[in-house]
C-alpha positions, 0 to 999 in steps of 0.5 A, spaced: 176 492 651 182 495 656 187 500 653 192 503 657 194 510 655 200 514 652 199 520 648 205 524 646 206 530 645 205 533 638 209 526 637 206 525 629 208 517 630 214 519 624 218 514 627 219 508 629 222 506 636 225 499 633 229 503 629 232 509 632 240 509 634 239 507 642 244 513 643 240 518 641 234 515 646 239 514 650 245 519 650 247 517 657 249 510 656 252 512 649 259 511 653 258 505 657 262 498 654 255 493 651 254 488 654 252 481 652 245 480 650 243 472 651 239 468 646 233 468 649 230 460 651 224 458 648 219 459 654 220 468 653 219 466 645 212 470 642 209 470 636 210 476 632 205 481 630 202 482 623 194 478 625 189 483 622 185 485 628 193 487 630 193 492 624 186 494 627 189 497 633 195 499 629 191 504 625 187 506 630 193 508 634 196 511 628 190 516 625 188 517 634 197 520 633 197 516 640 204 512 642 204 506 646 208 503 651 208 497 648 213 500 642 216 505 646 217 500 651 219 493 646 213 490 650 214 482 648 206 482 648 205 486 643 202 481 638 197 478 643 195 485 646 194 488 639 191 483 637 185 483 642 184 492 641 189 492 647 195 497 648 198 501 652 198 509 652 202 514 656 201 522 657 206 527 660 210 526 653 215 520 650 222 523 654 223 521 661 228 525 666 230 519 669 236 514 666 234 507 669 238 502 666 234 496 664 228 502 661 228 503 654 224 509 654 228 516 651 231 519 656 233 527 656 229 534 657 221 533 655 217 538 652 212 542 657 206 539 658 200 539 653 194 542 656 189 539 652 191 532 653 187 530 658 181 531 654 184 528 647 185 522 651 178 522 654 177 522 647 179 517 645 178 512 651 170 514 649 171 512 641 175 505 643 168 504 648 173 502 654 171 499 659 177 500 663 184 504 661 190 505 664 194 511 664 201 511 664 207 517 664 214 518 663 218 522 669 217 529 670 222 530 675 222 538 672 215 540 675 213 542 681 209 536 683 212 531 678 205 532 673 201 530 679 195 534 677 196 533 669 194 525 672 188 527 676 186 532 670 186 526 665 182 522 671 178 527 671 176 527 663 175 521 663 170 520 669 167 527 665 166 522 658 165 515 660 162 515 667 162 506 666 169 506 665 175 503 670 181 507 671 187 505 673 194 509 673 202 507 673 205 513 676 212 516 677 215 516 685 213 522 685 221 524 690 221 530 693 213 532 690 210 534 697 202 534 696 203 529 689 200 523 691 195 527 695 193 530 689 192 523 685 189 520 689 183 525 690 181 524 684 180 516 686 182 511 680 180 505 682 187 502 681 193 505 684 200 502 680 206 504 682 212 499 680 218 497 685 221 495 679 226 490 683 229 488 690 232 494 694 239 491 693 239 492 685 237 500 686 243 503 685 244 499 679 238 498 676 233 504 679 239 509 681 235 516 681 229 512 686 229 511 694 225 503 694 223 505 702 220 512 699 216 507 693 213 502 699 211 509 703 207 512 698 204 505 696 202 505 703 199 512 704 195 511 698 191 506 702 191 510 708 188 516 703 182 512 700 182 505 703 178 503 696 184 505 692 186 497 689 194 499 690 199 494 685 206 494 685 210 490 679 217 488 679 222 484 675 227 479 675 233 476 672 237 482 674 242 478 679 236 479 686 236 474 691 230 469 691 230 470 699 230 478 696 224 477 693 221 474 699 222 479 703 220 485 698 213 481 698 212 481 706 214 489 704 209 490 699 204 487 704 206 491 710 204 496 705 197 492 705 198 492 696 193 488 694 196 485 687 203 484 685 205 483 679 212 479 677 216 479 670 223 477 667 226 482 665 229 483 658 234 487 655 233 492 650 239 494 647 247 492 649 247 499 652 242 497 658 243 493 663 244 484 662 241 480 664 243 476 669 239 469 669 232 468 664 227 466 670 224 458 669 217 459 669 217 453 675 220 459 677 215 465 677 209 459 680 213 457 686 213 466 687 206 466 685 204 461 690 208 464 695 205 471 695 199 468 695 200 465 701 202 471 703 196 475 703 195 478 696 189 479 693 192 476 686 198 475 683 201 474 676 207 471 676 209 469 669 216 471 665 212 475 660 208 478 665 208 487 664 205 491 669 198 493 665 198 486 661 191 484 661 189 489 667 181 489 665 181 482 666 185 482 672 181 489 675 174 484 675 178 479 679 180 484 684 173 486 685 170 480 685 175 478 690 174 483 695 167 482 695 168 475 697 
């Protein structure tokens, strides 16, 4: 079973994210003009959840208080991931400093950090029996070192309660935290995933509070801190990049020597984010997939419903057993 971490602070899951009014999530787009939500084609429709193995999940995570990614986030995933006792859980609380505008995650001032987090995660990493998580956080551009050491200290409480269990983390920038990376890295996840998100082009629109050179550089360092670390970046497509931009990113990631790279179309979570611009045909995403692997990538996942930690188990035994090949 893979499970990827998002616990929130003192957040007793009395909401609904589905239900909550877009501008107090999201005050800073209140003003913006909607824009226009395009029906989705048949290739990104999925099945919508409600098996009895998905309530299983939903229970654990109720009575755990954890929140999820897959709800905070509207992953389209997940029916299937819950169905399969697979969710996506993160730490550092449920509000983000920063305001992206393809993200559906609340926006505004967070809370301070939870001291005893990392050891509840690492508690419930023990009684879900996983063989590999990931943990995941907002941005925390309010702490000195971006919550560099709450990272390494939930690595840390799950290495100290399930020796056996793979950990894999998706990280913030880290943008102007001098000694950050260095602190994550040192406690040596087996997957280092930090996303680009989209091409260089689109940052100012899409990303504008990220610098893309700086993500590539700290995929970069992380393999020239510890060369066993699997690295892995993720992007979207559908918000007006160029196919030739996407090329080029992947020769980026490359030079960065990243090991795995994923590629997903992007929807839009309210009319107050960002449109999209095309719906990617999956014809698409395999010309994508044959062309980074042609381009040195261990492995690549390339589908329009395709998430950062969808699957990752799974994908963290390929790695493996590529490598030793």
């Amino acid at each position: 079973m893979t499970v990827v971490i998002d616990i929130l602070n003192n957040d007793p899951r009395a909401r609904d994210p589905a239900q909550q009014d877009a501008a107090a999530r999201h005050p800073e787009k209140a003003g913006r003009p909607d824009t226009l939500v395009q029906r989705k084609p048949a290739w990104i429709r999925v099945k919508a959840p409600g098996s009895a193995r998905w309530a299983e999940t939903n229970r654990i995570v109720r009575e755990n208080k954890l929140v999820t990614v897959c709800e905070e986030a509207s992953c389209p995933n997940v029916g299937e991931c819950w169905d399969k006792k697979h969710a996506t859980f993160m730490i550092m609380g449920d509000t983000c400093t920063r305001a992206c505008a393809f993200c559906n995650v609340r926006t505004g001032l967070p809370a301070p950090l939870d001291s005893d987090e990392p050891a509840k995660v690492a508690d419930a990493v023990a009684r879900l029996g996983l063989e590999h998580v990931v943990v995941t956080s907002v941005d925390r551009d309010d702490l000195a070192d971006g919550g560099a050491a709450h990272f390494a200290a939930t690595i840390g409480a799950i290495r100290a309660t399930s020796p056996s269990t793979t950990v894999e983390v998706l990280t913030p920038d880290f943008l102007r935290k001098d000694g950050a990376l260095e602190t994550v890295a040192a406690a040596r996840p087996d997957v280092f995933n930090h996303n680009l998100e989209t091409t260089p082009s689109r940052y100012l629109t899409v990303r504008p509070g990220a610098r893309y050179f700086h993500s590539i550089r700290l995929l970069q360092r992380v393999k020239e801190l510890d060369p066993r670390i699997f690295t892995k970046s993720g992007i979207m497509v559908g918000l007006g990049e160029s196919r030739n931009e996407v090329l080029q990113l992947m020769d980026d990631l490359r030079t960065a020597d990243v090991d795995f790279l994923t590629i997903g179309q992007y929807l839009q979570p309210t009319r107050k984010h960002h449109e999209v611009v095309e719906f990617v045909p999956p014809a698409q995403f395999k010309a994508y997939e044959t062309v980074a692997y042609a381009k040195g990538f261990l492995l690549v996942a390339a589908t329009p419903l395709t998430r950062s930690s969808h699957h990752a188990g799974d994908d963290f035994r390929k790695l493996r057993e590529r490598r030793r090949g």
